[in-house]
PDB file with one MODEL, atoms N, CA, C and O in Angstrom:
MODEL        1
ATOM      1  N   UNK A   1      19.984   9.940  30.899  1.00  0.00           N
ATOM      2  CA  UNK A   1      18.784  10.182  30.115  1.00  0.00           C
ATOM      3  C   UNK A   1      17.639   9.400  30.764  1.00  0.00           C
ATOM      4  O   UNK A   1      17.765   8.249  31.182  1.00  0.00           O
ATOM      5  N   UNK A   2      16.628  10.046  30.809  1.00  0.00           N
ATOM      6  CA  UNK A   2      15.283   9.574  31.584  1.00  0.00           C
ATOM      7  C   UNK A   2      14.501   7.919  30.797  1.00  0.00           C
ATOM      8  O   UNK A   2      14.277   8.366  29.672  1.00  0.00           O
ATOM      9  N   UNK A   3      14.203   7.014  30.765  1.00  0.00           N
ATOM     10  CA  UNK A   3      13.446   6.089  30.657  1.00  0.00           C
ATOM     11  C   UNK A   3      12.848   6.730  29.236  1.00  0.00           C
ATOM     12  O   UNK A   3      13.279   6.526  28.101  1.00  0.00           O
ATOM     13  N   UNK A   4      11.878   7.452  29.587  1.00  0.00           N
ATOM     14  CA  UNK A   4      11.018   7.769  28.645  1.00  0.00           C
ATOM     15  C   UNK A   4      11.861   8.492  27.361  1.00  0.00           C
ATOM     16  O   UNK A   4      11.441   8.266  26.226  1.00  0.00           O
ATOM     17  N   UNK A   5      12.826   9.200  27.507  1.00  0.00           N
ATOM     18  CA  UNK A   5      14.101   9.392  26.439  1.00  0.00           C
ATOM     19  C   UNK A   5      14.261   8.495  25.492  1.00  0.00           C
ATOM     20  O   UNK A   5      13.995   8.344  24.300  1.00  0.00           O
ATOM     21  N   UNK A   6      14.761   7.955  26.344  1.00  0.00           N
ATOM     22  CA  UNK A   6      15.482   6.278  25.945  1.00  0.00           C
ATOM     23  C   UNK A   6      14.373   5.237  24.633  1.00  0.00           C
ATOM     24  O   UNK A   6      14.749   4.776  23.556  1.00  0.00           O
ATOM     25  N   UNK A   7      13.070   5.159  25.233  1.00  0.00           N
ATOM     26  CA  UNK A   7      12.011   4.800  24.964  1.00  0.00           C
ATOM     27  C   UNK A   7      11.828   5.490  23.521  1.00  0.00           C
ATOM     28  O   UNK A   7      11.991   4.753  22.547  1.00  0.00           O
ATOM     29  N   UNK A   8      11.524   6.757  23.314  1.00  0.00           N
ATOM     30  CA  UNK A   8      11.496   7.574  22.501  1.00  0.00           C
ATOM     31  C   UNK A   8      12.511   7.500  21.245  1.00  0.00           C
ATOM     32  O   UNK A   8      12.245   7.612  20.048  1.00  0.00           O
ATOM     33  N   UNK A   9      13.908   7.251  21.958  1.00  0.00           N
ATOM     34  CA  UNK A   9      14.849   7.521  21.193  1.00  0.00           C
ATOM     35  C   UNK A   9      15.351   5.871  19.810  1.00  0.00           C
ATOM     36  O   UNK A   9      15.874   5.658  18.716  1.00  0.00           O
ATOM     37  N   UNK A  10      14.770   5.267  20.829  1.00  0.00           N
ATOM     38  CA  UNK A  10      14.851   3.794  20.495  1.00  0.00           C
ATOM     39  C   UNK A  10      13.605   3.631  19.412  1.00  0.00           C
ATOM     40  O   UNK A  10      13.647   2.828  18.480  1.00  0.00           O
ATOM     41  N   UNK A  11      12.485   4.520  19.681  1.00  0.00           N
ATOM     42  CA  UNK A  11      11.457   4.216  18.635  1.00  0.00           C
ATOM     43  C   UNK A  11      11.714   5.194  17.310  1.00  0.00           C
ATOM     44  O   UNK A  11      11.309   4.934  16.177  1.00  0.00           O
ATOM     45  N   UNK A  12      12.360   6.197  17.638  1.00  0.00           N
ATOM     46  CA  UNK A  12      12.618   6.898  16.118  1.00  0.00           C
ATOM     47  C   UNK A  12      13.883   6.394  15.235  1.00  0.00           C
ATOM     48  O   UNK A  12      14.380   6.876  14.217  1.00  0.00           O
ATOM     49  N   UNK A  13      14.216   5.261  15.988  1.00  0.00           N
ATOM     50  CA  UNK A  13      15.423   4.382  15.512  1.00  0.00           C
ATOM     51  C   UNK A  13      14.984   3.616  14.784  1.00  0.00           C
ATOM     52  O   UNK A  13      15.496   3.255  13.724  1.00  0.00           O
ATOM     53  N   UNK A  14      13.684   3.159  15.382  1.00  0.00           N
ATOM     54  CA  UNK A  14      13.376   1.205  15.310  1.00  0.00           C
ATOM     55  C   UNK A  14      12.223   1.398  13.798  1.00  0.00           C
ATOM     56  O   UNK A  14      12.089   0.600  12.871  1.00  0.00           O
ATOM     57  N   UNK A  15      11.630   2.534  13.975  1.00  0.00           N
ATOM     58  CA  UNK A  15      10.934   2.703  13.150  1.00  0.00           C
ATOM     59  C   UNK A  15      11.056   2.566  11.664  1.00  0.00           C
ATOM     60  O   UNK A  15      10.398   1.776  10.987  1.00  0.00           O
ATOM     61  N   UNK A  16      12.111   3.548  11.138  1.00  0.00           N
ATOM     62  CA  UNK A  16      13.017   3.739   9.954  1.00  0.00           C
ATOM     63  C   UNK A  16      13.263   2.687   9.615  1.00  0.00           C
ATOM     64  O   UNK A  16      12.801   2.214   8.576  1.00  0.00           O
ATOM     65  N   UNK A  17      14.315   1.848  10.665  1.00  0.00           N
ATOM     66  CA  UNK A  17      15.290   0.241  10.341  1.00  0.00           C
ATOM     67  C   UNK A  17      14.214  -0.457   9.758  1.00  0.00           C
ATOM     68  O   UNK A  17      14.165  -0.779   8.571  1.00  0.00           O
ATOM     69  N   UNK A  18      13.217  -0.723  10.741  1.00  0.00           N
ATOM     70  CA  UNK A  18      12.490  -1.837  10.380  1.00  0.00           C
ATOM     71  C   UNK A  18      11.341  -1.103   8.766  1.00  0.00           C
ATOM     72  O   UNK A  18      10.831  -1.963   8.048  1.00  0.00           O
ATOM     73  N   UNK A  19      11.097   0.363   8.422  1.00  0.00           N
ATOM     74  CA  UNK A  19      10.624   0.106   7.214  1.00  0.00           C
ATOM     75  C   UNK A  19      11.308  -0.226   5.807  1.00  0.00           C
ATOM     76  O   UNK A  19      10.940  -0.704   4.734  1.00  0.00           O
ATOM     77  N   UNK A  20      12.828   0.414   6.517  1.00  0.00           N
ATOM     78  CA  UNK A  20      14.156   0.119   5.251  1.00  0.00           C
ATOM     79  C   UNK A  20      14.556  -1.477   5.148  1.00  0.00           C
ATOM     80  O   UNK A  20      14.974  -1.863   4.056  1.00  0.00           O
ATOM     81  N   UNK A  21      14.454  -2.395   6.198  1.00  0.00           N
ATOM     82  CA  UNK A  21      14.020  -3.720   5.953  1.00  0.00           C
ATOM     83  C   UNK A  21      13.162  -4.252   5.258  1.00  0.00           C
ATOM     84  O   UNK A  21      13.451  -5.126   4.441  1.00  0.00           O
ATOM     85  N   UNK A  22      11.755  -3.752   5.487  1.00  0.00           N
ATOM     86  CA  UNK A  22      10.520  -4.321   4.585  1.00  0.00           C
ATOM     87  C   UNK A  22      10.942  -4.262   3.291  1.00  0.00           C
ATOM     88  O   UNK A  22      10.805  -5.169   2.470  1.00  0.00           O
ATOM     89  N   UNK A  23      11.619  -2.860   3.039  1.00  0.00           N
ATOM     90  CA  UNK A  23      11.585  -2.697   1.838  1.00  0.00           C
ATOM     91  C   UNK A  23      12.320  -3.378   0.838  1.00  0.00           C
ATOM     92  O   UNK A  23      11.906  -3.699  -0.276  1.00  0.00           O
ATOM     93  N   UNK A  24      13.734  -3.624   1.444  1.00  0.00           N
ATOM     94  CA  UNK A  24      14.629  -4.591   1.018  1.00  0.00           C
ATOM     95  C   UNK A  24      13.960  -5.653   0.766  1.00  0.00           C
ATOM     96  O   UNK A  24      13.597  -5.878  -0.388  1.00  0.00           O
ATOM     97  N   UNK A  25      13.701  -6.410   1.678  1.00  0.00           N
ATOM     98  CA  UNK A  25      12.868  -7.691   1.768  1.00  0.00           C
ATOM     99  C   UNK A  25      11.860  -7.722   0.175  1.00  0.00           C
ATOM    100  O   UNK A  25      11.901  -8.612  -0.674  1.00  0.00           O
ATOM    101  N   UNK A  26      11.120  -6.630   0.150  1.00  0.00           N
ATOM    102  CA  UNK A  26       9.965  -6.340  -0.788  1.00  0.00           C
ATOM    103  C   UNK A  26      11.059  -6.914  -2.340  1.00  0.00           C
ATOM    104  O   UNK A  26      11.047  -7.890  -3.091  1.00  0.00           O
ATOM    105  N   UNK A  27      11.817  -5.776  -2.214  1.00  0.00           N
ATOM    106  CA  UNK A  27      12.407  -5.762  -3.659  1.00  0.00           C
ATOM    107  C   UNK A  27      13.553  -7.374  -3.536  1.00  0.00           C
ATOM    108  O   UNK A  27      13.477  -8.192  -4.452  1.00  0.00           O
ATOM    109  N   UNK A  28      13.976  -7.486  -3.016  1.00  0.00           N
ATOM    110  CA  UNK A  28      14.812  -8.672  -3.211  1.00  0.00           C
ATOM    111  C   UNK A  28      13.573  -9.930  -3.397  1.00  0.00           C
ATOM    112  O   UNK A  28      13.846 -10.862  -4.153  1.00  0.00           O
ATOM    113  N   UNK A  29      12.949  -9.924  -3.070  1.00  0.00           N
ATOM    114  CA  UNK A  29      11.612 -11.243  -3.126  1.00  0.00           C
ATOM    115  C   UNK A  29      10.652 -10.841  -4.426  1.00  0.00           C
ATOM    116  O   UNK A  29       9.612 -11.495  -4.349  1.00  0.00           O
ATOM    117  N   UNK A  30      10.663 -10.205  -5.282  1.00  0.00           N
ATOM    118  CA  UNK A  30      10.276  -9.637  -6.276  1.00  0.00           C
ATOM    119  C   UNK A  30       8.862  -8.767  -5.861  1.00  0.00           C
ATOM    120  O   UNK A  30       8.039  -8.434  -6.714  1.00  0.00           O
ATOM    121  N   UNK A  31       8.739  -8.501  -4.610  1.00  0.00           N
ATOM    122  CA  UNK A  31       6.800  -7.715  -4.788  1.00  0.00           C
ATOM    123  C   UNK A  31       7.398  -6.781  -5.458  1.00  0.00           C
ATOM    124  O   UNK A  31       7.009  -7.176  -6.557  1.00  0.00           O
ATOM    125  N   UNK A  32       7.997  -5.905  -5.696  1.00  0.00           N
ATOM    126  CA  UNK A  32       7.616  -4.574  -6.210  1.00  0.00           C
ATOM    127  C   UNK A  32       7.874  -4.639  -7.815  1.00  0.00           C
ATOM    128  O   UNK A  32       7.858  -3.641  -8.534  1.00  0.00           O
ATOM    129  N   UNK A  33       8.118  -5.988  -8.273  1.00  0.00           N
ATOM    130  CA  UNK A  33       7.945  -5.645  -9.798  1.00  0.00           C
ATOM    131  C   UNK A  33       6.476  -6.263 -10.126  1.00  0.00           C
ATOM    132  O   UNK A  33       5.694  -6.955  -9.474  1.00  0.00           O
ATOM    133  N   UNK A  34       6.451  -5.596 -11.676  1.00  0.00           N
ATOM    134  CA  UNK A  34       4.889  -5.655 -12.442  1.00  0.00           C
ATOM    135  C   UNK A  34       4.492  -5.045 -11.892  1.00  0.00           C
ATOM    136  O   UNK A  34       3.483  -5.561 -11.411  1.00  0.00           O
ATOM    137  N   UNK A  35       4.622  -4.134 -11.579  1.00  0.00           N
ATOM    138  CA  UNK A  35       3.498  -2.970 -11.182  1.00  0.00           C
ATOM    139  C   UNK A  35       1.712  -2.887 -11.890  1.00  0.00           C
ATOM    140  O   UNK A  35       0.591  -2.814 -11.386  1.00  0.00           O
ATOM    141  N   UNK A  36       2.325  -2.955 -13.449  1.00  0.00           N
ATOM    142  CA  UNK A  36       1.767  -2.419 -14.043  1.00  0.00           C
ATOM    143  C   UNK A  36       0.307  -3.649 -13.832  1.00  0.00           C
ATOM    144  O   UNK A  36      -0.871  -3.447 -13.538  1.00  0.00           O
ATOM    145  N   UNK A  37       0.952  -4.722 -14.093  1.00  0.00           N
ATOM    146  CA  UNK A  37      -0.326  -5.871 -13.529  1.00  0.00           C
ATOM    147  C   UNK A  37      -1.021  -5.671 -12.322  1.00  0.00           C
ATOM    148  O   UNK A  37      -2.249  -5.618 -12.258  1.00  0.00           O
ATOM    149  N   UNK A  38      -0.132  -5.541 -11.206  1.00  0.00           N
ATOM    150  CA  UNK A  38      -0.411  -5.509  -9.831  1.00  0.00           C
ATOM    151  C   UNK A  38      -2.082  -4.328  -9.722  1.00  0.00           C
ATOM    152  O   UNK A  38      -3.145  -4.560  -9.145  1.00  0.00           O
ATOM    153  N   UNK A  39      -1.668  -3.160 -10.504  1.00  0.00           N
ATOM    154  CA  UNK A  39      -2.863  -2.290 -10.547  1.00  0.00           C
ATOM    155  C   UNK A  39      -4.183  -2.626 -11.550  1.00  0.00           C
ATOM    156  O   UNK A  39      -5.108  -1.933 -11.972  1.00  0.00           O
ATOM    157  N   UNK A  40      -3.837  -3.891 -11.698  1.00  0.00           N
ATOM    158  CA  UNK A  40      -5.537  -4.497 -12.862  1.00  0.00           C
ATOM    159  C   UNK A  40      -5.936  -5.383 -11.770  1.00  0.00           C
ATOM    160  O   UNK A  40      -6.964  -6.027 -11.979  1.00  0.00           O
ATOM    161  N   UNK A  41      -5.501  -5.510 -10.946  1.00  0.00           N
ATOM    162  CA  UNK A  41      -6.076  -6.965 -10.068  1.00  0.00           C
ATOM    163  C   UNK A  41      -7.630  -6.599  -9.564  1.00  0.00           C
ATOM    164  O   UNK A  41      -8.600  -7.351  -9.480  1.00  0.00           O
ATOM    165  N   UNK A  42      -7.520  -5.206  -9.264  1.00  0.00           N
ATOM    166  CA  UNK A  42      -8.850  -5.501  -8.478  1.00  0.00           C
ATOM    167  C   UNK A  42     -10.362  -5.187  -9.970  1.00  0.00           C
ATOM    168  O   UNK A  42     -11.538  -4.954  -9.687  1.00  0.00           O
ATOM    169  N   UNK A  43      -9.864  -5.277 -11.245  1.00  0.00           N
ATOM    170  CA  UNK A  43     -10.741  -5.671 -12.390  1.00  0.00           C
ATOM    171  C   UNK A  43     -10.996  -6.645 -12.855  1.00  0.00           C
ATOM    172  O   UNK A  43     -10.033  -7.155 -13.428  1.00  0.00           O
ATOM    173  N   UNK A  44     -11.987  -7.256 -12.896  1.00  0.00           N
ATOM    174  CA  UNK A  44     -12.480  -8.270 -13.467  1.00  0.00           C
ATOM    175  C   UNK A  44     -13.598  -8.619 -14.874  1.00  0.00           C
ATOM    176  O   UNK A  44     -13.090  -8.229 -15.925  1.00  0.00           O
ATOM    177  N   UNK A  45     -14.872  -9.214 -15.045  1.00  0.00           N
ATOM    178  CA  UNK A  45     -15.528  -9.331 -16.069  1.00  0.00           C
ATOM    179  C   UNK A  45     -16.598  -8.205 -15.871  1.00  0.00           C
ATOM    180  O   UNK A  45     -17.092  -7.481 -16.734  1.00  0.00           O
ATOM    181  N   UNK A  46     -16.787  -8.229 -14.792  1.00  0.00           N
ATOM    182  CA  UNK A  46     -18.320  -7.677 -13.587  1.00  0.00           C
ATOM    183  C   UNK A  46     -18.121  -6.160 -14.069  1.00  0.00           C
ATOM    184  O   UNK A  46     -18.977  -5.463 -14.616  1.00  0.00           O
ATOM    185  N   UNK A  47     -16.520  -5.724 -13.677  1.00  0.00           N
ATOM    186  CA  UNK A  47     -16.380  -4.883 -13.760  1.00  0.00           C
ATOM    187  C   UNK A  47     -14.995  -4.413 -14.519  1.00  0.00           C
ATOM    188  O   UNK A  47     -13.988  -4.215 -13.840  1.00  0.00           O
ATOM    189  N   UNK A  48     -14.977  -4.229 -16.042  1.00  0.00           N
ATOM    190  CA  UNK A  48     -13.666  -4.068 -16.509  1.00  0.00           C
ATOM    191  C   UNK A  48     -13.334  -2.610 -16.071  1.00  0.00           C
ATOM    192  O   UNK A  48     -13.843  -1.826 -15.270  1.00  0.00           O
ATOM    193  N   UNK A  49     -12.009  -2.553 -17.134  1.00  0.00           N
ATOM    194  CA  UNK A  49     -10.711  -1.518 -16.865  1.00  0.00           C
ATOM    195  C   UNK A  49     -11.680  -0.040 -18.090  1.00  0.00           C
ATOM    196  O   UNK A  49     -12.132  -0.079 -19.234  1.00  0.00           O
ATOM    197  N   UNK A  50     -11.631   0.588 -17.476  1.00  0.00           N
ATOM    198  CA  UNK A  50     -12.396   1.597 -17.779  1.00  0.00           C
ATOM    199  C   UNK A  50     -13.642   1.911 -18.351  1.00  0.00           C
ATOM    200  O   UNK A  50     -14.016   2.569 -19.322  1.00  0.00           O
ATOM    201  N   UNK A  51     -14.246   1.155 -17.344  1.00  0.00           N
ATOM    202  CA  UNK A  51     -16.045   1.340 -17.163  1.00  0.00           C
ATOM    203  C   UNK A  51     -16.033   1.797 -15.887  1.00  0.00           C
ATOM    204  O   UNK A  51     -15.507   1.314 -14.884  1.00  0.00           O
ATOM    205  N   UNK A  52     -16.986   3.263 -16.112  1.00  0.00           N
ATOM    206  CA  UNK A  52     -17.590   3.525 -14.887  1.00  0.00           C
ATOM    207  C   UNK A  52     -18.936   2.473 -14.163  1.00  0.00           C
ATOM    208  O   UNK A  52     -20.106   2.558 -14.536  1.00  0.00           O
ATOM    209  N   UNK A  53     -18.429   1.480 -13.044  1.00  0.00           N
ATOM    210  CA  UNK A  53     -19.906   0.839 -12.426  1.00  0.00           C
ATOM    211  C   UNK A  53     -19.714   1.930 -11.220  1.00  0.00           C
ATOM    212  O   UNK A  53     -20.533   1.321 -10.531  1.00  0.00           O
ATOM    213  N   UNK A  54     -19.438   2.724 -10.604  1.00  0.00           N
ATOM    214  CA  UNK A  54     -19.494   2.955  -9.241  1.00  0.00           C
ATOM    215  C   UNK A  54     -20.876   3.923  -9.087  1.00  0.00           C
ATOM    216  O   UNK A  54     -21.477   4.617  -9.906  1.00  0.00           O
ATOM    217  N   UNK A  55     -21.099   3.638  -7.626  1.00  0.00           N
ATOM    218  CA  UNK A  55     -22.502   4.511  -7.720  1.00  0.00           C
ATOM    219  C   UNK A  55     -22.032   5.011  -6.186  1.00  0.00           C
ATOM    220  O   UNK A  55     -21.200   4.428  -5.492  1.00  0.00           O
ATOM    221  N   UNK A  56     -22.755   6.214  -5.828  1.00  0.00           N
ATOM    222  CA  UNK A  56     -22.760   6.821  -4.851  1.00  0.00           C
ATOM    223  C   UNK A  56     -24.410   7.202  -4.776  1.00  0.00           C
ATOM    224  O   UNK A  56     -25.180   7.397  -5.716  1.00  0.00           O
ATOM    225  N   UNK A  57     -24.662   7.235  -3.388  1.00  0.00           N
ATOM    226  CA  UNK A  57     -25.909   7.193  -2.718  1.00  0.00           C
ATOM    227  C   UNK A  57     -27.223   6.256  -3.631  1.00  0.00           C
ATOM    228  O   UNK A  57     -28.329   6.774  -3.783  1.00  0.00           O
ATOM    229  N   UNK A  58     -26.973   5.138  -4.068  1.00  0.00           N
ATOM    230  CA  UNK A  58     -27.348   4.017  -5.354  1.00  0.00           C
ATOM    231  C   UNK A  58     -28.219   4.814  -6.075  1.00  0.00           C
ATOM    232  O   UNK A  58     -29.448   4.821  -6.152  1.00  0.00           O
ATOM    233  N   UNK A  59     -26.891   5.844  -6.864  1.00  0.00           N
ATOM    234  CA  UNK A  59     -27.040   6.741  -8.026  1.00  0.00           C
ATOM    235  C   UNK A  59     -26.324   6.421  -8.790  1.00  0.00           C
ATOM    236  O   UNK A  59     -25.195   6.732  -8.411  1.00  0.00           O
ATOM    237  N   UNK A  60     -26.304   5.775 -10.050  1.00  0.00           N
ATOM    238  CA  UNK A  60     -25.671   5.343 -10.911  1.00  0.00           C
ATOM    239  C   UNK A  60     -24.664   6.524 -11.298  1.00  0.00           C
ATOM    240  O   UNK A  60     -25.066   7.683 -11.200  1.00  0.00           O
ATOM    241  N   UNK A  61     -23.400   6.264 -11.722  1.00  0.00           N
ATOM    242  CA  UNK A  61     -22.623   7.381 -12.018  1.00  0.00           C
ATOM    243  C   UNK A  61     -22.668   7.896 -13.233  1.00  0.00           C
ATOM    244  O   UNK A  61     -22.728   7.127 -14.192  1.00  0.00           O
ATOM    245  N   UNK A  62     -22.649   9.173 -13.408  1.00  0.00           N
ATOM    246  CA  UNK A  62     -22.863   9.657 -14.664  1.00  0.00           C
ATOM    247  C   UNK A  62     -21.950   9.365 -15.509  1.00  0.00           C
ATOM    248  O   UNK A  62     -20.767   9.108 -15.283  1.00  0.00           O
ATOM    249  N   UNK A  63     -22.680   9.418 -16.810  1.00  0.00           N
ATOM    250  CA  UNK A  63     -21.882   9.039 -18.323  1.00  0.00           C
ATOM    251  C   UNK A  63     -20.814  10.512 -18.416  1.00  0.00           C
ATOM    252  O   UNK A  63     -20.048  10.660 -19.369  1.00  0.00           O
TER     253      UNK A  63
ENDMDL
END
């Protein structure tokens, strides 16, 4: 098998392993629980959990 085979064959290997690792890793170290928190993080006072602030072209977004 040619170099570049080999190369190829080794990366559609390495790829998979190493995301089925992360993932392990993820869940055994607890990231993937609380989800439900994890998705309020980027809310704060400025801007709570279901208020529209976003604006596009600094056009306030409609009501």
């Amino acid at each position: 098998m040619p170099v570049p085979g080999l190369i190829l064959l080794a990366g559609v290997l390495a790829v998979p392993l190493a995301a089925l690792w992360a993932l392990r890793w993820a869940a055994s170290h607890g990231e993937l629980g609380h989800g439900d928190r994890a998705a309020l993080l980027p809310f704060d006072e400025e801007e709570p959990v279901g208020t529209a602030t976003d604006q596009i072209l600094n056009r306030p977004a409609k009501p």
